[in-house]
DOGU-962395 format. One line per 3 residues: number of its first residue (from 1); for each residue y, z, x of N, C-alpha, C, CB. Coordinates in steps of 0.1 Angstrom, whole numbers. Glycine has a CB too. Layout:
% residues N
NUM	Y Z X Y Z X Y Z X Y Z X ~ ...
***
This chain:
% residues 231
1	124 -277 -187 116 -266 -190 124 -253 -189 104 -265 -179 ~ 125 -245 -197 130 -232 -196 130 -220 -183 123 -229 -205 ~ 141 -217 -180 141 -211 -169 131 -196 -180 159 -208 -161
4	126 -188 -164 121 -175 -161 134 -167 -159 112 -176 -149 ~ 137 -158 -168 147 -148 -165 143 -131 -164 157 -149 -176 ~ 131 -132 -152 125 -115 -151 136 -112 -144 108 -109 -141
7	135 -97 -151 142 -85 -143 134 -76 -139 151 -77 -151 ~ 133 -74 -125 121 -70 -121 122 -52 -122 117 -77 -105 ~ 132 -50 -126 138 -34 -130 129 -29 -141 154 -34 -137
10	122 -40 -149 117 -40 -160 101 -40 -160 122 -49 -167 ~ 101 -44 -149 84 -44 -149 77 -31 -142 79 -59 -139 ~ 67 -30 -154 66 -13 -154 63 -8 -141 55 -6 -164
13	71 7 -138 70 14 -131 69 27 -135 76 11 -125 ~ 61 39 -125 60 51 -132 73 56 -131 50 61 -128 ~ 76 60 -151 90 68 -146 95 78 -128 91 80 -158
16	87 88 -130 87 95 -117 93 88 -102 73 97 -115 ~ 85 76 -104 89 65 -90 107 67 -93 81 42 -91 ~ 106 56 -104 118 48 -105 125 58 -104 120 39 -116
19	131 70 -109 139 78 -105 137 79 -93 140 87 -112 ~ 128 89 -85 124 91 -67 136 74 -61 97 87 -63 ~ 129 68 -65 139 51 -58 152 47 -70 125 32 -59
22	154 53 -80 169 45 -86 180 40 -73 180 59 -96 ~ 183 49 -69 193 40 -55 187 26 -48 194 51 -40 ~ 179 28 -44 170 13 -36 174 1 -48 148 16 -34
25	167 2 -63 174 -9 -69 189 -11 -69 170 -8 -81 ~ 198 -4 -66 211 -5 -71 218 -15 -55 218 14 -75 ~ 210 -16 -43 216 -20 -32 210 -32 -37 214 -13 -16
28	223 -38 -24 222 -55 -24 211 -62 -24 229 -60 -15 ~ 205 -53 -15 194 -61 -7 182 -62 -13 192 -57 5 ~ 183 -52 -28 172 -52 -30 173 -60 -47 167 -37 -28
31	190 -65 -51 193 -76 -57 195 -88 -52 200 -75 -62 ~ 194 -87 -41 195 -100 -36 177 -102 -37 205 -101 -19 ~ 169 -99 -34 150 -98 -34 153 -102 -49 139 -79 -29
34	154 -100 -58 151 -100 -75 157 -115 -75 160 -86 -87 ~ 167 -119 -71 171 -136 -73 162 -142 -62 189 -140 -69 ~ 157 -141 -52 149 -148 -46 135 -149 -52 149 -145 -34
37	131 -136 -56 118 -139 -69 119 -150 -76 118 -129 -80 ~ 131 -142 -84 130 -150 -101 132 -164 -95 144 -146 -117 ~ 140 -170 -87 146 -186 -82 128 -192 -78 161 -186 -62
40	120 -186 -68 108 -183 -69 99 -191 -78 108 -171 -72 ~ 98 -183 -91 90 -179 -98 96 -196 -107 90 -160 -104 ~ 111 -194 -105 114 -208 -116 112 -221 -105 134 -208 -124
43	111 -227 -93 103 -234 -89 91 -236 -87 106 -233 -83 ~ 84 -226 -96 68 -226 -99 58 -227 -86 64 -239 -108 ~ 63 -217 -77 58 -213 -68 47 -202 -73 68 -209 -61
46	37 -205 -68 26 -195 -70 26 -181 -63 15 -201 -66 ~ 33 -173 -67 32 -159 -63 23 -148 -68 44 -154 -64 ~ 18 -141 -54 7 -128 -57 11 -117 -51 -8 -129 -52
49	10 -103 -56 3 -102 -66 13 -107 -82 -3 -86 -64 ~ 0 -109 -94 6 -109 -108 21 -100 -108 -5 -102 -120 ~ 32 -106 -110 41 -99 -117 42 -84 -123 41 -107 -125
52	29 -83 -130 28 -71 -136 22 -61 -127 21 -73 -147 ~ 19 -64 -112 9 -56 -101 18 -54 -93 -4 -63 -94 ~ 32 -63 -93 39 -59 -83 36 -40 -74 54 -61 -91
55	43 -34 -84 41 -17 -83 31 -13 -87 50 -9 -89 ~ 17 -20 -89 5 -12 -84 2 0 -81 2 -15 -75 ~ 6 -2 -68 7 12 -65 10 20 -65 7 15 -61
58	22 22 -69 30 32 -74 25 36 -90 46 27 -75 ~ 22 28 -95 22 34 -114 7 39 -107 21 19 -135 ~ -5 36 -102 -13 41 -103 -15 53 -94 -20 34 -104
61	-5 59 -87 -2 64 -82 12 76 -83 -5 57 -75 ~ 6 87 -91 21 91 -100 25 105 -86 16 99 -124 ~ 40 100 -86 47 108 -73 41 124 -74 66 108 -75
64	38 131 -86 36 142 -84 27 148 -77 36 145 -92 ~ 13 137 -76 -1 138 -74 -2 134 -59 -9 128 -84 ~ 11 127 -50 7 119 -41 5 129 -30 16 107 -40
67	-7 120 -23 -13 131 -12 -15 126 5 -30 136 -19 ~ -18 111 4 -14 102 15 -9 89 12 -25 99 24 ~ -3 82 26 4 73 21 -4 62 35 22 78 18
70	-13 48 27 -21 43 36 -14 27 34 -39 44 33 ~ -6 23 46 4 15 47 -3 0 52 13 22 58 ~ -2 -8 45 -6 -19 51 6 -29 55 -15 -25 41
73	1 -47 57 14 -48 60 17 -63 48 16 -50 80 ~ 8 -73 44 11 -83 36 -1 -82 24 12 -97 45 ~ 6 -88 10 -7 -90 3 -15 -97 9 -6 -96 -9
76	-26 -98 0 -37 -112 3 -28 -124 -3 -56 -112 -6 ~ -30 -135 5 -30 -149 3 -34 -160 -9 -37 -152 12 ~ -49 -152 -12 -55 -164 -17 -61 -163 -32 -66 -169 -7
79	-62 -169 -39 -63 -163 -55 -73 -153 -61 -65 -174 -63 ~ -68 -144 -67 -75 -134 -77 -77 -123 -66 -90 -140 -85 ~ -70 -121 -51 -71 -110 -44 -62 -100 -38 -76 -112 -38
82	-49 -103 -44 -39 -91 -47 -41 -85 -55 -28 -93 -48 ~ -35 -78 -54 -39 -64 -68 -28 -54 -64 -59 -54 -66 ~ -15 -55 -58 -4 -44 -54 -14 -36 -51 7 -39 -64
85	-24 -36 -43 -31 -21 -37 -31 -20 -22 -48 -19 -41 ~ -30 -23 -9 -32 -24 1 -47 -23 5 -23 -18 7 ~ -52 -33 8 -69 -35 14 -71 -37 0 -79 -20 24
88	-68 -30 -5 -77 -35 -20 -81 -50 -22 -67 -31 -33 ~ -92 -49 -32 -90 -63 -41 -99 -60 -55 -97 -79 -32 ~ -98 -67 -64 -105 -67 -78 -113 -66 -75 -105 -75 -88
91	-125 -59 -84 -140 -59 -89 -146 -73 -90 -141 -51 -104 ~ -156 -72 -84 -158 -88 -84 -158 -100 -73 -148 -92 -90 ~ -142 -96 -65 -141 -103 -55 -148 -98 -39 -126 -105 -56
94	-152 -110 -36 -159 -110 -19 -152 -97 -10 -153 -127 -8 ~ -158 -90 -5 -148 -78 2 -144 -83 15 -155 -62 4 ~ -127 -86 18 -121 -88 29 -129 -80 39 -107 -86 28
97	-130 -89 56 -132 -83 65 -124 -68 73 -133 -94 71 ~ -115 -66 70 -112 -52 72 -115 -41 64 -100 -50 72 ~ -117 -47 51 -124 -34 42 -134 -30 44 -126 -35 30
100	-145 -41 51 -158 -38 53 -156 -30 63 -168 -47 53 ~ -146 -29 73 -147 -23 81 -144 -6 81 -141 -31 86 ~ -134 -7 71 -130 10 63 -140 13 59 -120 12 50
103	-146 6 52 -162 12 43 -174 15 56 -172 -5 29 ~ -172 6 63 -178 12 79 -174 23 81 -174 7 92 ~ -164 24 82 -160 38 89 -162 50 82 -147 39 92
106	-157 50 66 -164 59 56 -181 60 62 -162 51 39 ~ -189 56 59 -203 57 66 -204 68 79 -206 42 71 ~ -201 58 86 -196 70 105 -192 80 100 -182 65 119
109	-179 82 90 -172 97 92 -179 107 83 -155 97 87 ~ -181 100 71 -189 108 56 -198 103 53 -183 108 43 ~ -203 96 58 -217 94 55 -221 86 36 -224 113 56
112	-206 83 39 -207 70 23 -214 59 23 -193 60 19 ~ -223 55 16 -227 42 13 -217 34 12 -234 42 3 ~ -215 22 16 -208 12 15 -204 5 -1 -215 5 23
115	-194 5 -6 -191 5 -22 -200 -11 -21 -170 5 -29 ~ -203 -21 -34 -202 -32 -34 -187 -39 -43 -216 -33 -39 ~ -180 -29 -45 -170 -30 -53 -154 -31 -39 -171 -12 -66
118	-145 -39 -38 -136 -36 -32 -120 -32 -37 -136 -44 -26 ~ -123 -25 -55 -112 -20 -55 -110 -6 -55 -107 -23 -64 ~ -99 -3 -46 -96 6 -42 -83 20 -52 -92 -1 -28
121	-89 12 -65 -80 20 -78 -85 35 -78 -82 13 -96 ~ -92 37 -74 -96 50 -76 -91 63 -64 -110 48 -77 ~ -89 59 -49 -84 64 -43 -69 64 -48 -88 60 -32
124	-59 56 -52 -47 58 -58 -44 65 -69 -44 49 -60 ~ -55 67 -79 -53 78 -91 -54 91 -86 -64 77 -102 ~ -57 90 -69 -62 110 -67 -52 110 -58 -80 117 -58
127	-40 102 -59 -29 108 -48 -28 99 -37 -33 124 -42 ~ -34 90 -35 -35 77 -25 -22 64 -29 -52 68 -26 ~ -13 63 -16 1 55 -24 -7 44 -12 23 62 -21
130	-16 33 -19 -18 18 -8 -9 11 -10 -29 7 -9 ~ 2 8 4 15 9 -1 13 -6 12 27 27 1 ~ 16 -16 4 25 -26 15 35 -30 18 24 -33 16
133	34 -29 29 54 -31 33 59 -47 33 57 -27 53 ~ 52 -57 28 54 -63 19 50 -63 4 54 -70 23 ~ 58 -71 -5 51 -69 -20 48 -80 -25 58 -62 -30
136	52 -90 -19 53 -102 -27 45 -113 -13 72 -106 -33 ~ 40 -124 -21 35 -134 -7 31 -148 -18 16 -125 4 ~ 38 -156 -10 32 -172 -18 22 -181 -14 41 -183 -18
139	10 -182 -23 2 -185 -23 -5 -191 -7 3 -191 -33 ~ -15 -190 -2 -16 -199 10 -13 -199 17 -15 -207 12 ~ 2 -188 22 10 -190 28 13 -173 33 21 -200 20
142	4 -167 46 8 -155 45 20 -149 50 0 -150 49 ~ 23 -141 53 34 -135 54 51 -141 51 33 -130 66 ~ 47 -151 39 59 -160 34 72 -154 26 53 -170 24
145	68 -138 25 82 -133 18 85 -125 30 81 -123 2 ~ 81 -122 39 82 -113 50 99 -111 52 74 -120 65 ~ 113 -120 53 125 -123 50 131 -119 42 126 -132 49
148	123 -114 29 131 -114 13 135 -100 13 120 -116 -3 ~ 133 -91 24 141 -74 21 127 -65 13 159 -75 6 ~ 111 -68 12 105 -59 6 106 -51 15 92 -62 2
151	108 -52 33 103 -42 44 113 -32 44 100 -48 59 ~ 125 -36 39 134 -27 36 136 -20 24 143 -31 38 ~ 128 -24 19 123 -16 5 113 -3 14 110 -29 -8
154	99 -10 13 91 -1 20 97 10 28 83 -8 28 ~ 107 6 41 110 14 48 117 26 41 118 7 56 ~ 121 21 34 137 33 24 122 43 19 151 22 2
157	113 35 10 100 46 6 97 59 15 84 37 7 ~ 90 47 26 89 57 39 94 70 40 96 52 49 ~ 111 70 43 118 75 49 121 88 37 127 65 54
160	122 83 25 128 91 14 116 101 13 131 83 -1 ~ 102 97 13 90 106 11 91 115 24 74 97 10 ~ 92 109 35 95 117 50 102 130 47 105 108 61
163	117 129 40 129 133 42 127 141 26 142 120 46 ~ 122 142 17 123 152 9 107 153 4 135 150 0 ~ 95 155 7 85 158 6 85 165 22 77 148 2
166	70 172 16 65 182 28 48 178 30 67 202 23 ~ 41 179 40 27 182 37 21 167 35 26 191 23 ~ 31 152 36 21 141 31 11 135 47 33 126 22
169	5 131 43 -6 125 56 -3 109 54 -27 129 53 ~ 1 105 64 1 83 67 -5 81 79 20 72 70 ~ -15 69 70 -24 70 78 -19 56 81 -40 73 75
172	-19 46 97 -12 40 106 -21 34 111 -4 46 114 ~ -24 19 109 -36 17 113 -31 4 117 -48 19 104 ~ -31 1 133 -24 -9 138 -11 -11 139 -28 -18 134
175	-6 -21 152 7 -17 158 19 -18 149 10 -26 170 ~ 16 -28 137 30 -28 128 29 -14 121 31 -44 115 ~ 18 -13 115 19 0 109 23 10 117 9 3 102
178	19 16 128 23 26 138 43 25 138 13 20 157 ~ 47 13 139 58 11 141 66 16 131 59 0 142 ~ 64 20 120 64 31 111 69 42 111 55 33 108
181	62 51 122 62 64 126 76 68 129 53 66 136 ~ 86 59 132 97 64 133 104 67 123 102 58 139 ~ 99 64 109 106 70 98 97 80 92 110 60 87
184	92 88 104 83 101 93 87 109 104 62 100 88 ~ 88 118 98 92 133 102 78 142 105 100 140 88 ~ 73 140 117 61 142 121 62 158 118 57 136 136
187	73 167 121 67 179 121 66 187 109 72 186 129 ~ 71 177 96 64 182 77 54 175 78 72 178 60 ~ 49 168 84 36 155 81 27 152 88 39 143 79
190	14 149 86 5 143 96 3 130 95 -6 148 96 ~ 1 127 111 2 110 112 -8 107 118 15 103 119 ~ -15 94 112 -31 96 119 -27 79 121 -50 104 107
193	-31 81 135 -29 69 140 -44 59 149 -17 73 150 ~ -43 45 142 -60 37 149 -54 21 146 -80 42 135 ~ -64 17 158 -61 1 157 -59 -3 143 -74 -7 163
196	-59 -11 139 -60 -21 126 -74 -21 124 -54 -37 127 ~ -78 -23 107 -95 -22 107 -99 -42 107 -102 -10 88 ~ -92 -48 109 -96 -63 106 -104 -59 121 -82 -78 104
199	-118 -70 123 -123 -72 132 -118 -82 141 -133 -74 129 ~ -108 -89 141 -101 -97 152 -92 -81 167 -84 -109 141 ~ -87 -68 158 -88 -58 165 -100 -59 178 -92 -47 155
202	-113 -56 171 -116 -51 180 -126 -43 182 -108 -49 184 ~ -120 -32 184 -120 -14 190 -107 -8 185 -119 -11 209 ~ -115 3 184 -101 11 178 -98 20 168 -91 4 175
205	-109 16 157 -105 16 144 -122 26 137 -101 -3 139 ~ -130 19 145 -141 25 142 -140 36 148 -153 20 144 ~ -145 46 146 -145 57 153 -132 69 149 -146 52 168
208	-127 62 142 -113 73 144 -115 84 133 -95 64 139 ~ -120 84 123 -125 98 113 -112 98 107 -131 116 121 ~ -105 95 100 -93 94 95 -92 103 79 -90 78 93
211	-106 101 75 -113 103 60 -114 121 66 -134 90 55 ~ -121 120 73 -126 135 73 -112 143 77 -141 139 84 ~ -105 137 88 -94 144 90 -85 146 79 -88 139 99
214	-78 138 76 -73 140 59 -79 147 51 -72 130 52 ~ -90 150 46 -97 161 41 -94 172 46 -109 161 41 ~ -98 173 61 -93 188 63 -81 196 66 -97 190 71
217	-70 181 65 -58 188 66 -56 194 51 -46 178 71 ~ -59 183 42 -55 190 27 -61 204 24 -61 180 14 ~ -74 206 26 -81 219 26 -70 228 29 -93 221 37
220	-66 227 42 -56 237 51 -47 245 42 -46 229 61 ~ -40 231 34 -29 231 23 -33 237 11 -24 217 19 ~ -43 235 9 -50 246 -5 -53 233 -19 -32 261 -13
223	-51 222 -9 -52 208 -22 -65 205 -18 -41 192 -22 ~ -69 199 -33 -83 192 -32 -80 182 -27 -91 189 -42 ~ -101 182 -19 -97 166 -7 -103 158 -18 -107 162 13
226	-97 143 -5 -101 132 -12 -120 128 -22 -100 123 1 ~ -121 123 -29 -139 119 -32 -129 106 -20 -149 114 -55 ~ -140 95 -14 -138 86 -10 -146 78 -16 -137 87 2
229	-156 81 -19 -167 69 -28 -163 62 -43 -180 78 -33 ~ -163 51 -35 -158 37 -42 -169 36 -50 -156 23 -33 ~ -166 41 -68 -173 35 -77 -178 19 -79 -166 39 -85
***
């Protein structure tokens, strides 16, 4: 059978990004990640998200517009519910237990009705980067690329938005994500920090107003806030 020869350089990204990151493709580590894909992808390993969702979030999220950056930490697992969005999933699909829990909390903070919808494409067209610090995950098998250098992808993101932006808000929700905070430059940025919203948490997470606070920081800034309501 014919090998798979992606170049994952090629799979679309918003110009904007790919310049903001040209360096990150050019290191090893992040060619050495493109042969562990494609070797991957030619053992017919089932990988999510689609190929073409890899950068999700980024194309639907164009650098000029971006306004927070809501960090998760692995895709979903299991079929038809990656979508390169973090928490997200397609129209259609069952809404993971942490999302219901964000949509909780939207309710408590803003007084949202709970979407019946769990994609979260629309907060990323208004400046929302759902950014996971992994990108890739094989089927069934969670945190199975965790090794391959995405987190050093992510991290470099982090750090570059930290270090030449001003004004962005990351919101940190649980201990890996918190672990984070050392690549943001807290005093250009606000960092809103809460348990993780999955219910194996806990506490922590409800209650934190993350939605309204981010609104009012942007106000401050003279930018329009978020809509949060999930069409």
């Amino acid at each position: 059978m014919k090998e798979i020869t992606i170049n994952i350089d090629k799979i679309k990204m918003n110009n904007d990004w790919k310049e903001f990151l040209k360096d990150e493709f050019k290191k090893k580590y992040f060619l050495d990640l493109k042969k562990r894909y494609i070797n991957a992808l030619n053992q017919h390993s089932i990988i999510y998200p689609p190929a073409n969702s890899i950068f999700n979030a980024f194309n639907l999220c164009p650098l000029e517009k971006l306004k927070i950056i809501i960090l998760g930490q692995d895709p979903y697992h299991q079929p038809n519910q990656a979508m390169g969005l973090s928490f997200s999933v397609p129209k259609g699909i069952e809404i993971p237990p942490s999302l219901k829990n964000i949509y909780k909390e939207l309710q408590n903070d803003l007084n949202i009705t709970p979407s019946k919808s769990g994609d979260l494409s629309s907060w990323a067209t208004q400046g929302i980067l759902l950014l996971n610090s992994i990108l890739s995950v094989e089927a069934n098998k969670a945190a199975s690329h965790s090794s391959w250098g995405w987190q050093e992808f992510s991290d470099a993101v982090i750090s570059k938005l930290s270090k030449e932006k001003s004004g962005l808000i990351f919101m940190l929700w649980g201990n890996y994500a918190k672990s984070k905070k050392a690549f943001i430059d807290t005093e250009k940025h606000l960092v809103l920090e809460a348990a993780h919203p999955s219910p194996l948490a806990k506490t922590g997470f409800l209650g934190c107003k993350h939605f309204s606070k981010a609104n009012e920081f942007l106000k401050k800034l003279g930018k329009s806030p978020i809509n949060w309501q999930i069409p």
